[in-house]
C-alpha positions in Angstrom: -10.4 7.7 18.0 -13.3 5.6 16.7 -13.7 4.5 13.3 -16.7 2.1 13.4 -18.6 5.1 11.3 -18.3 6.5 7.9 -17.0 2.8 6.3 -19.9 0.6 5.5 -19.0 1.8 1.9 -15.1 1.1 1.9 -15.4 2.7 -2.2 -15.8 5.6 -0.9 -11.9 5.8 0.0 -10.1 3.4 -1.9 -11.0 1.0 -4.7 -9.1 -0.7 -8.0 -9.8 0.3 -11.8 -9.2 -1.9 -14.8 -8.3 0.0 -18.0 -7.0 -0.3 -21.5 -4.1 2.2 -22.8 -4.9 4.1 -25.5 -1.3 6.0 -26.1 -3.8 9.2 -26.4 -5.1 11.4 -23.4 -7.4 9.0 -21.6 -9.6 10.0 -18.4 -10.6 7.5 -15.9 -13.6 8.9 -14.3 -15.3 5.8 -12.5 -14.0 6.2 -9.0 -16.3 7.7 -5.9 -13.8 10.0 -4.6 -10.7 12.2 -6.0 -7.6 10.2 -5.2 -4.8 11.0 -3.5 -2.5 8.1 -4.2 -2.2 5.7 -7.4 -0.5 2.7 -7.8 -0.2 1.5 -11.9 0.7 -1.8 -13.2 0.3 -2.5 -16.6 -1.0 -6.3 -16.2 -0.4 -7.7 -20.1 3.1 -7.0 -20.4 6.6 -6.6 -18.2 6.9 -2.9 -17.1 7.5 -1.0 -13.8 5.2 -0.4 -10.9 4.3 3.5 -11.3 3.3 5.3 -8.0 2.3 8.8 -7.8 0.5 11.3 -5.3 -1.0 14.3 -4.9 1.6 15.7 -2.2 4.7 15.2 -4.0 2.1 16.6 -7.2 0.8 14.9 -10.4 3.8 14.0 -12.9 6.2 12.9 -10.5 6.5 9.6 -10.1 8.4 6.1 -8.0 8.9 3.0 -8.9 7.9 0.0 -6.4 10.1 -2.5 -8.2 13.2 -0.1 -8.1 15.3 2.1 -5.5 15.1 4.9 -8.3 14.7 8.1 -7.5 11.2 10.4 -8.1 11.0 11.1 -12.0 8.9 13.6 -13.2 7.1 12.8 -16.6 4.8 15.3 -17.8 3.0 13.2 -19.7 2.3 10.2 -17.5 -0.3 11.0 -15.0 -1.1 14.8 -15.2 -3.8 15.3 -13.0 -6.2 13.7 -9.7 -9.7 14.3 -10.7 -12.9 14.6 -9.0 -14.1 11.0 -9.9 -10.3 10.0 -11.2 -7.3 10.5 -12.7 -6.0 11.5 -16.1 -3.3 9.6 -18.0 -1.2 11.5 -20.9 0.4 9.4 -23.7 3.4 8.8 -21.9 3.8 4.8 -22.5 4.5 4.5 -18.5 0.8 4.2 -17.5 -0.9 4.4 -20.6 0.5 1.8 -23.5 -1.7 1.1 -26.4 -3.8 -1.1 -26.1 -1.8 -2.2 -23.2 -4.0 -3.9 -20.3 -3.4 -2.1 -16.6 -4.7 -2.1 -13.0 -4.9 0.9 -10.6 -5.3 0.9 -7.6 -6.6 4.5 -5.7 -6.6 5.6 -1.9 -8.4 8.7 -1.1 -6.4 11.2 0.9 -7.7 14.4 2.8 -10.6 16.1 1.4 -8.7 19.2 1.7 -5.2 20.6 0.7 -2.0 18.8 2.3 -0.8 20.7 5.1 1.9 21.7 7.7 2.2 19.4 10.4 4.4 20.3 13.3 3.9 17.4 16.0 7.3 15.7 15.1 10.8 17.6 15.2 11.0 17.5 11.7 7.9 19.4 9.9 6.2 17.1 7.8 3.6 18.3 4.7 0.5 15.6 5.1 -2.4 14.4 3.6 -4.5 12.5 6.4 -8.5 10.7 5.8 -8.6 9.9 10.0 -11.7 8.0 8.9 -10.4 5.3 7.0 -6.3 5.6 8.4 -4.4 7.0 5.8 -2.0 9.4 5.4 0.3 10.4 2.8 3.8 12.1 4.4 6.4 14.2 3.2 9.5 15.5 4.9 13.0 16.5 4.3 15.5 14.0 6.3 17.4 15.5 9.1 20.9 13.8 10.5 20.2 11.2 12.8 17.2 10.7 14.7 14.0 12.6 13.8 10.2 12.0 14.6 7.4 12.7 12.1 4.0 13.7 12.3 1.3 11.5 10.6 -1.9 13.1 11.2 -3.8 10.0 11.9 -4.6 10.4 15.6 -3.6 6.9 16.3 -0.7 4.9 15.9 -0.6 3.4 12.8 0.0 -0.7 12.0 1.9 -0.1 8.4 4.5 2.3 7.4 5.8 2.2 3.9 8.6 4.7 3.3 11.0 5.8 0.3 13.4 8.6 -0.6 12.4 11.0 -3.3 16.1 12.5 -4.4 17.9 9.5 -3.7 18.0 6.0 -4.3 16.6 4.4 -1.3 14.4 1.5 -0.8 11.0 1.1 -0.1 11.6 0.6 3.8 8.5 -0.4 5.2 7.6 -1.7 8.6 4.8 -3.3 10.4 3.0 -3.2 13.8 2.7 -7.1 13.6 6.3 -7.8 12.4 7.5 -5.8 15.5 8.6 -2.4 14.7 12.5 -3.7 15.3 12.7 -5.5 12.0 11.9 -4.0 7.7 11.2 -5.1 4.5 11.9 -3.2 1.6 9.3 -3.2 -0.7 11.6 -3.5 -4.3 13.3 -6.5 -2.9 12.6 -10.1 -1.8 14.9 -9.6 1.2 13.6 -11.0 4.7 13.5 -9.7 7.6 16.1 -7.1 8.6 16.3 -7.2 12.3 17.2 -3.0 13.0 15.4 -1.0 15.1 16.7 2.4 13.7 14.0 2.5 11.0 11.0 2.4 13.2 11.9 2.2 16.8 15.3 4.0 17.5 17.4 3.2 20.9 15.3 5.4 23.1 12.3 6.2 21.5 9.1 4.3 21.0 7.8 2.2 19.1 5.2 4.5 16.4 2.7 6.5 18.4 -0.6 8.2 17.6 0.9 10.8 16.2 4.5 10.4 15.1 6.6 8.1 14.4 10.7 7.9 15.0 13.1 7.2 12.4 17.3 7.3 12.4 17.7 8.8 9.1 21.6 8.2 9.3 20.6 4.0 8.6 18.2 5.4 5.4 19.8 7.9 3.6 21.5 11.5 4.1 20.4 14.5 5.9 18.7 16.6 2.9 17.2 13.8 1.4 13.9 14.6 0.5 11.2 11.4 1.9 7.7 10.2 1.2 5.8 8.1 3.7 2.6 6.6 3.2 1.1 5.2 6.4 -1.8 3.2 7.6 -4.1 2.4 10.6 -5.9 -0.7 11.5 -9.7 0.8 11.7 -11.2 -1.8 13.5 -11.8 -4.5 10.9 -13.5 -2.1 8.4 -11.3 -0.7 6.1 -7.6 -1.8 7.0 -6.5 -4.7 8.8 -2.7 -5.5 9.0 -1.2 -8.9 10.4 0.7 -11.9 10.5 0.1 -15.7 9.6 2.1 -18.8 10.0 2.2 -21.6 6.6 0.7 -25.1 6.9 2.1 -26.6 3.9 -1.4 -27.9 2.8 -3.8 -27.4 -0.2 -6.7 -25.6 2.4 -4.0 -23.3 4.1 -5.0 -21.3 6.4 -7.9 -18.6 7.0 -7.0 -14.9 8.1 -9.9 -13.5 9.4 -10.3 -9.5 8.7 -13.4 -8.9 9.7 -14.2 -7.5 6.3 -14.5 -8.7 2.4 -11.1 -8.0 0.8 -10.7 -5.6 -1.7 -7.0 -6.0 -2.2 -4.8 -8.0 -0.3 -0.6 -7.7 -0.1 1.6 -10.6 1.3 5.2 -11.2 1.6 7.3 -14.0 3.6 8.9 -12.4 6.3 11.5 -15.5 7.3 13.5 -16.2 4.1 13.9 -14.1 1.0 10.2 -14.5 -1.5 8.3 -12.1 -3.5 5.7 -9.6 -2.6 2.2 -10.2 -4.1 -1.2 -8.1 -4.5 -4.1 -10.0 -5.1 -7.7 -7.8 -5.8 -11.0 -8.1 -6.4 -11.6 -7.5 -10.1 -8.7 -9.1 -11.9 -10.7 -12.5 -12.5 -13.1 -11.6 -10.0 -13.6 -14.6 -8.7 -12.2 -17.6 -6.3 -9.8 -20.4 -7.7 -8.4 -18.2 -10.3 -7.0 -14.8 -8.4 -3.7 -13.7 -10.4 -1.3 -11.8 -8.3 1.0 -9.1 -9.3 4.6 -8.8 -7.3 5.3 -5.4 -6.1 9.0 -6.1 -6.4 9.0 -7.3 -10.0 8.5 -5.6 -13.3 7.1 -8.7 -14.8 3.0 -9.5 -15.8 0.1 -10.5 -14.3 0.6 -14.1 -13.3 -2.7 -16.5 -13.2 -2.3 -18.3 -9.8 -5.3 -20.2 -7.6 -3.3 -19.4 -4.0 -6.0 -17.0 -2.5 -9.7 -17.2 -2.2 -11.3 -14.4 -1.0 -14.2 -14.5 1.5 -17.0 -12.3 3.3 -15.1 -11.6 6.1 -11.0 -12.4 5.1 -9.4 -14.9 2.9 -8.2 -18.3 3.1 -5.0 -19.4 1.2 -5.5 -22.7 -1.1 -2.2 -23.5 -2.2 0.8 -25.2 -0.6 3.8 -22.6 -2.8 6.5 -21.5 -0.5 5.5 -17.8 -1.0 2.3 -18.2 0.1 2.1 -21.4 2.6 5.4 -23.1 3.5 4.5 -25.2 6.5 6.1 -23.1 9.4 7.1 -20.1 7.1 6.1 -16.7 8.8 4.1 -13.9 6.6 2.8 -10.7 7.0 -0.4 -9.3 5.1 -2.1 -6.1 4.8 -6.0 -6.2 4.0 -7.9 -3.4 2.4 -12.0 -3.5 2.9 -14.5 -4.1 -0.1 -17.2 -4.5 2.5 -17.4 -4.3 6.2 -18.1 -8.0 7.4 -21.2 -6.8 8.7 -22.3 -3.0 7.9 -23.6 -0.2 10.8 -27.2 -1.2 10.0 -26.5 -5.0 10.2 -26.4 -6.3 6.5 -23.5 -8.4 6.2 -21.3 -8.9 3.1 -20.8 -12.3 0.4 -17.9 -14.2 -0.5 -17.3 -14.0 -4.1 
């Protein structure tokens, strides 16, 4: 599957909103496309990470910074929009005057559906153009293979129970599909191939992938997945990086301008962190947020973000430890160079 068309405008399938709370009703209505997932972090203050999606249905949502269960909150967010979502005055994602970020990845353009490629139906919400899919499943007992609609195999799997309290497993192509992190946690590496690549069966393929549910939860358990594909340097790009321990750290070449970008150390226990493109909005001051911590936005100058990747500019451990191992994910704001050859600016 080729997905050098339909992404010289990455907006089109997932870009970041900056609001204010208003403890009323509030509509945001500036994105391209209706959105399928939405990840909220209110940035002024400490407060939870407050993921929802339009499988598991609007109301309902997990926390990245917890093993929680799903919550439903009927007045948090109510409903996926056309151009948006809408926010009710639940203080979750919508404190007065509170400041927040979102960040938005368009699904399918249709209804989830039945997929049947795996042993264990799975209910999925796939956009093959730009690699994304959004999974649902019920857990069987032991080892169980789930569709993913993608069409290729993907490079990132992040996966958490719904009904229980299970962590935010998630695995990596370039981490080797034999080890997890857990997305709520600063935990490194866990070396066990039962999440990803069970004794016996692949590694992910282009259309499943395996998983020993008896290492993640109990049979019954009701699962959410939400699963990317590299797609050829234009909207995704997952990989690794080793730390130099200098001021001008290294440069991770994506082959696009970042929109967001999410590291974590992989050899010793350290925080997750987001960076974007619109908090700040500009090099030498790009605040991260940690996925794993309920705390605020905190200023930083350890990313600089570039036309076609980013270069880290700090020595910190989390970032840069000289021979410290870390994994990244990449999501486009602009293809390096577009389909009709104009290429993009650093910021």
């Amino acid at each position: 599957m080729s997905y050098t068309n339909g992404l010289d405008k990455p907006s089109d399938y997932f870009n970041t909103v900056l609001y204010t709370g208003t403890g009323s009703e509030l509509s945001i209505s500036s994105l391209d496309f209706s959105p399928d997932w939405v990840w909220v972090k209110q940035r002024s203050a400490d407060a939870s990470h407050f993921l929802y999606d339009s499988v598991r249905g609007a109301t309902k949502s997990l926390r990245s910074n917890s093993t929680n269960a799903e919550a439903t909150v009927a007045q948090s967010l109510k409903s996926f929009d056309s151009n948006g979502f809408t926010l009710g005055t639940s203080a979750e994602p919508n404190t007065s005057s509170g400041t927040y970020v979102g960040w938005s990845w368009r699904g399918s353009d249709s209804s989830a559906s039945s997929n049947t490629d795996g042993s264990i139906t799975s209910t999925v919400s796939a956009n093959t153009t730009a690699g994304f899919s959004i999974v649902t499943w019920t857990a069987g007992s032991g080892v169980g293979s789930i569709g993913h609609g993608l069409g290729v195999a993907p490079s990132m799997i992040i996966v958490k129970g719904r009904s229980s309290a299970i962590g935010w497993v998630t695995g990596l192509k370039s981490n080797g599909w034999n080890n997890y992190l857990q997305l709520q946690s600063t935990n490194a590496n866990t070396n066990d191939q039962r999440m990803f690549s069970p004794s016996g069966q692949s590694d992910p393929t282009s259309t499943v992938w395996y998983q020993d549910h008896a290492a993640l939860g109990s049979s019954g358990d009701t699962m959410v997945g939400y699963v990317f594909a590299d797609t050829g340097n234009k909207f995704f790009k997952a990989g690794s990086y080793t730390g130099n321990g200098n001021a001008s750290g290294p440069y991770i070449y994506t082959g696009h301008k970042p929109a967001a970008i999410i590291i974590k150390r992989t050899d010793v226990a350290k925080n997750w962190y987001i960076n974007d493109n619109l908090r700040e909005g500009y090099n030498n001051d790009n605040p991260y947020i940690s996925p794993n911590l309920s705390v605020a936005e905190t200023g930083g100058t350890e990313i600089d973000i570039l036309s076609n990747g980013f270069r880290i500019t700090a020595s910190g451990t989390g970032h840069n430890q000289s021979g410290g191992t870390y994994i990244y994910a990449s999501i486009a704001e602009n293809p390096f160079v577009t389909s009709s050859g104009v290429p993009a600016c650093a910021r």
